[in-house]
N, C-alpha and C positions, 0 to 999 in steps of 0.2 A: 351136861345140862339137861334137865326135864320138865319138861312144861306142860301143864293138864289147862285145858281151857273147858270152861262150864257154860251153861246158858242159863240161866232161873227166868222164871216166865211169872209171874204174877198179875192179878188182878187188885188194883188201887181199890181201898176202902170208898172214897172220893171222888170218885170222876171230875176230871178240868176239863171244860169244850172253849177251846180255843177257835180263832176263824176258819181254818183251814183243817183242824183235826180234835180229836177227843180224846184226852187224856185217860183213859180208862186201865189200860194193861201195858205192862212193859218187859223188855225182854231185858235183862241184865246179863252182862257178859264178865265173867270174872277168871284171872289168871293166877294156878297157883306155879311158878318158878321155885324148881330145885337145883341148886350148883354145888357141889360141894359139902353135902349134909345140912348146908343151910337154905332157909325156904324164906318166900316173898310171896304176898297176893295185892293181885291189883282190879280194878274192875272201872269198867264206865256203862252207861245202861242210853246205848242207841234207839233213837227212834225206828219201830220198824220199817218205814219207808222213807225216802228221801224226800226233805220239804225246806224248802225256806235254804239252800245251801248247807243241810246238814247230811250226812250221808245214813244210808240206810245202815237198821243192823246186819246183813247178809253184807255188808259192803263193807264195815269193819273187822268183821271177821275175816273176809279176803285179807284185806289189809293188814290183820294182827300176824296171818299167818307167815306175810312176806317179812313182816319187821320181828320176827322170832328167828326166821332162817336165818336173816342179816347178823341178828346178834349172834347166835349160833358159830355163824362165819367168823363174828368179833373174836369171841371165846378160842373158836379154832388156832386161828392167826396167833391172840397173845395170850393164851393158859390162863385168861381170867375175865370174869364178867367187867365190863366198864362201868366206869363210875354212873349214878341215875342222871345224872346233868347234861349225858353222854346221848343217853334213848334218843330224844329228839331230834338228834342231828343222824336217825337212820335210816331216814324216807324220806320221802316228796311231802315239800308243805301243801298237800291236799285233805279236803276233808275226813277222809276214810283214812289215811295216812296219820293226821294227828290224834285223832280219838285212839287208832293202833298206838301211837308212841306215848300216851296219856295212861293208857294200860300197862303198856309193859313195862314206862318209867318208873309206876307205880310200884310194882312188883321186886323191883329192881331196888328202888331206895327203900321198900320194907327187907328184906336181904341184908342189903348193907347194915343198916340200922340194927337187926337183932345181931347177926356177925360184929358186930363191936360194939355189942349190949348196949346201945345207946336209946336213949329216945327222940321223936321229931322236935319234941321244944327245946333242943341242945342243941338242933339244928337250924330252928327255927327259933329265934327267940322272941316269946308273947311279948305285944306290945299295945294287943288290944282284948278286949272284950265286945268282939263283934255281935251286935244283933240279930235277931232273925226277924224275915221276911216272909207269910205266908202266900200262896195263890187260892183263887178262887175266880168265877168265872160269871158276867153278866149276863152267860149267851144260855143259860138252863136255867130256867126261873123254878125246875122242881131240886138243883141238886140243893144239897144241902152247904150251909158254909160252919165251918168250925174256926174259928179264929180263938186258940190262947191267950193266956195273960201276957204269956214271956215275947210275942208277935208285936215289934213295933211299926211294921207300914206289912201292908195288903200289894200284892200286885193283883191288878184284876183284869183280864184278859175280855177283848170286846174286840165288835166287828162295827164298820157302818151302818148306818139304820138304827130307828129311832129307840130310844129310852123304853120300857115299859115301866109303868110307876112301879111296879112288883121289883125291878132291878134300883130304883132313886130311893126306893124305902129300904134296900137292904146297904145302900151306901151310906145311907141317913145316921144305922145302928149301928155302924161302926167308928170304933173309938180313937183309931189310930189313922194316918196319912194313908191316900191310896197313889199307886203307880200303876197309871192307863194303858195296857198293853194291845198293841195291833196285831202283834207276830207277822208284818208286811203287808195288812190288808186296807190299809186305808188309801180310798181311790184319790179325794181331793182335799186339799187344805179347811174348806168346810163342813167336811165330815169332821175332823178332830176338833175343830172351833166350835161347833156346836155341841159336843159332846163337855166338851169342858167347862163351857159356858155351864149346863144344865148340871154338874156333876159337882161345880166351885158350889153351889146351893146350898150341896147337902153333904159335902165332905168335902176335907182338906187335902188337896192335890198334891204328891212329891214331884211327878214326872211324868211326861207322857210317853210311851219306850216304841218303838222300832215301827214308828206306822208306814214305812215307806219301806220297798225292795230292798234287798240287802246292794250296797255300791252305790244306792240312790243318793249321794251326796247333797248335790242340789235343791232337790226337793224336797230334805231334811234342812237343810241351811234355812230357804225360805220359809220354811213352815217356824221353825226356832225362830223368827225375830217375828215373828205375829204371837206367838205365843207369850203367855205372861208367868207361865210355870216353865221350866228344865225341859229340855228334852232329852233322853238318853236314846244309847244305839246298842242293840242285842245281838241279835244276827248277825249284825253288820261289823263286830268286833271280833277279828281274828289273825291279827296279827301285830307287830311294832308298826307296820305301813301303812294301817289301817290308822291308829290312833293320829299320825301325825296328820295323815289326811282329814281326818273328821276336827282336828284344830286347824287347819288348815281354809277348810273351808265353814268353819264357824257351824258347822252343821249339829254339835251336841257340845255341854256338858257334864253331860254323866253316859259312863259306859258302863255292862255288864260284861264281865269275863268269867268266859266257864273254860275249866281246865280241858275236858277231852276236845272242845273247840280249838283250843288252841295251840293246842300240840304236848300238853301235861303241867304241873308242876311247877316244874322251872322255868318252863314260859310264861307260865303264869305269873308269877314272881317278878320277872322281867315286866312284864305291861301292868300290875301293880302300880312299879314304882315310876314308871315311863307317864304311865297316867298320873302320878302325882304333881310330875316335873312339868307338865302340859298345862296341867289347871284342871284336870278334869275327875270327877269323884266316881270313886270306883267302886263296885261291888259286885261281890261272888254269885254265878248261878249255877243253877243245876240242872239234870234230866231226871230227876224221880230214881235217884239213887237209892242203893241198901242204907241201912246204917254203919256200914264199915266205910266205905266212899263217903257221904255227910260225915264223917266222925273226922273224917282225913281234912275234909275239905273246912271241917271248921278250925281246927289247926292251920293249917294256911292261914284263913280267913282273920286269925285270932296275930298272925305274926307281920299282915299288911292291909288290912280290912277294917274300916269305919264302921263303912255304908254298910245302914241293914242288908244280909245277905241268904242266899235261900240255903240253909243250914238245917231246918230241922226235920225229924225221920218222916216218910212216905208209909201214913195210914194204909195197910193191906187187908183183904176181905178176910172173912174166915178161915181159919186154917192155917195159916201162917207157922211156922215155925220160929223160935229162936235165931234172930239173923247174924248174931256176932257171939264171939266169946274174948273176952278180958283175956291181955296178954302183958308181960311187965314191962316190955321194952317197944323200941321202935313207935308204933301208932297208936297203943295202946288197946288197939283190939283189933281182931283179924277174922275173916266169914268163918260162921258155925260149920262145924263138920256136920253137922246134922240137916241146915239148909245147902251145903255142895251135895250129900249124900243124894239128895231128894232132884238135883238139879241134869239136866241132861248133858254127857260128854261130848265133844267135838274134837273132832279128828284134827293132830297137828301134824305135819312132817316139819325136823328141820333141816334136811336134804336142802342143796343149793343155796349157800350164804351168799349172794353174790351180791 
């Protein structure tokens, strides 16, 4: 088995300023897996620093490199790579741990899939035409917003502290529902009351999403029955124990699941349909992915996904290169040789499968 891991570093066309950080650049981590003359690439694009219970990019990579040895060991042991449903279960349900198994599962089910010329909709069978979900952000009143045609609900990222009319006027001009984003920073119940209040004026509200600590149960629960719109949970969704607790304590109706949160793919899939059976409306997010990861992700999305989902490509500054190239099988496309070429290597060992 051979495995090259990449880093691609990019600057967003776009900047998002969230309350806690600014969306401007990101570091995408992407794996190509060789077994046997046939090849897999997987990727997830970590935040550089650890926030909000995500783990940093240096802290994935650790992580990638332990759950390579692991399999490594798998391979050793039985003369053959395990099945991608498998990845998952080759680490610690920790942060840095699933984004690793989210990577490598990736890699792993592109492999299999071209090795039996298959594609993911044989595997996956379409059963929706998922929407997409733009972001944009209240807290920079010079970025700019681009909202498409094809964009049915806005997430908009916002902190405590009052409205400027420059932020009610760009709410006002927009066509589609918005979904209120905290990213964890909402101090008291009347911070999001009032925000909502002024916000019901001039647009139509879907959700208001993760304004409290990631675990904060409680003070998600109580804030949802003062509320007269959904409340969803982003952060705070990362596992099957997570869902039944957030019905449990009445705390949300709507959840966000993003695949390298939760350990890949298959997990994903799993709390999909987990959140169906709960009552609770689900839909796909992302970290400012390439377009070979959104391309994946909207497949998924397309085979258990309603709910508008953040599906479409991440605007980059100048310069940019061709990020994918069309392939006939498996995902349907896979990272440009020409954006890995351009991309920095990182050193793997897979010494010690233990």
């Amino acid at each position: 088995m051979n495995v090259t891991l990449y880093r691609q570093d990019v600057v967003l066309e776009r900047p998002v300023r969230a309350s806690a950080q600014n969306h401007d650049r990101r570091s995408r981590l992407f794996l190509r897996l060789e077994h046997e003359d046939s090849i897999g690439y997987g990727e997830v694009a970590p935040q550089l620093e650890e926030l909000n219970g995500d783990p940093s990019f240096d802290d994935v990579v650790a992580a990638t490199r332990g759950t390579l040895a692991r399999l490594s060991g798998v391979v050793a042991r039985e003369g053959s790579l395990p099945s991608w449903s498998r990845v998952g279960r080759l680490g610690a349900a920790t942060p840095d741990a699933n984004a690793a198994a989210a990577l490598v599962e990736m890699a792993v089910l592109d492999r299999e899939l071209r090795l039996a010329s298959r594609t993911v909709e044989e595997l996956w069978t379409p059963r929706f035409d998922t929407p997409r979900q733009a972001t944009v952000s209240l807290l920079d009143d010079d970025a700019e917003w681009r909202v498409d045609d094809a964009v049915v609900r806005v997430r908009v990222k916002i902190a405590p502290g009052p409205l400027s009319e420059r932020a009610l006027d760009r709410l006002a001009q927009l066509s589609v529902p918005v979904l209120i984003d905290y990213n964890c920073s909402a101090v008291t119940d009347d911070d999001v009351l009032r925000h909502v209040e002024q916000i019901h004026d001039v647009a139509t509200i879907s959700a208001v999403e993760q304004p409290y600590a990631v675990g904060n149960l409680a003070d998600h629960a109580r804030l949802a029955q003062r509320l007269d719109v959904p409340l969803s949970l982003d952060e705070g969704v990362r596992s099957l124990r997570d869902l039944k607790q957030i019905v449990s304590y009445h705390a949300a109706t709507m959840i966000c699941v993003k695949p390298a949160r939760v350990g890949g793919l298959a997990n994903a899939r799993t709390m999909f349909a987990r959140a169906n059976e709960l009552g609770l409306d689900a839909y796909l997010g992302g970290f400012f992915e390439s377009p070979f990861a959104r391309h994946v992700h909207q497949l998924l999305a397309n085979s258990c996904v309603r709910e508008p989902s953040d599906l479409g490509d991440v605007a980059l500054d100048k310069g940019a290169v061709a990020e994918v190239a069309n392939v006939s099988v498996s995902f349907g496309v896979e990272p440009s040789t020409a954006m890995l070429e351009r991309a920095q290597r990182l050193a793997v060992s897979l010494e010690s499968g233990s």
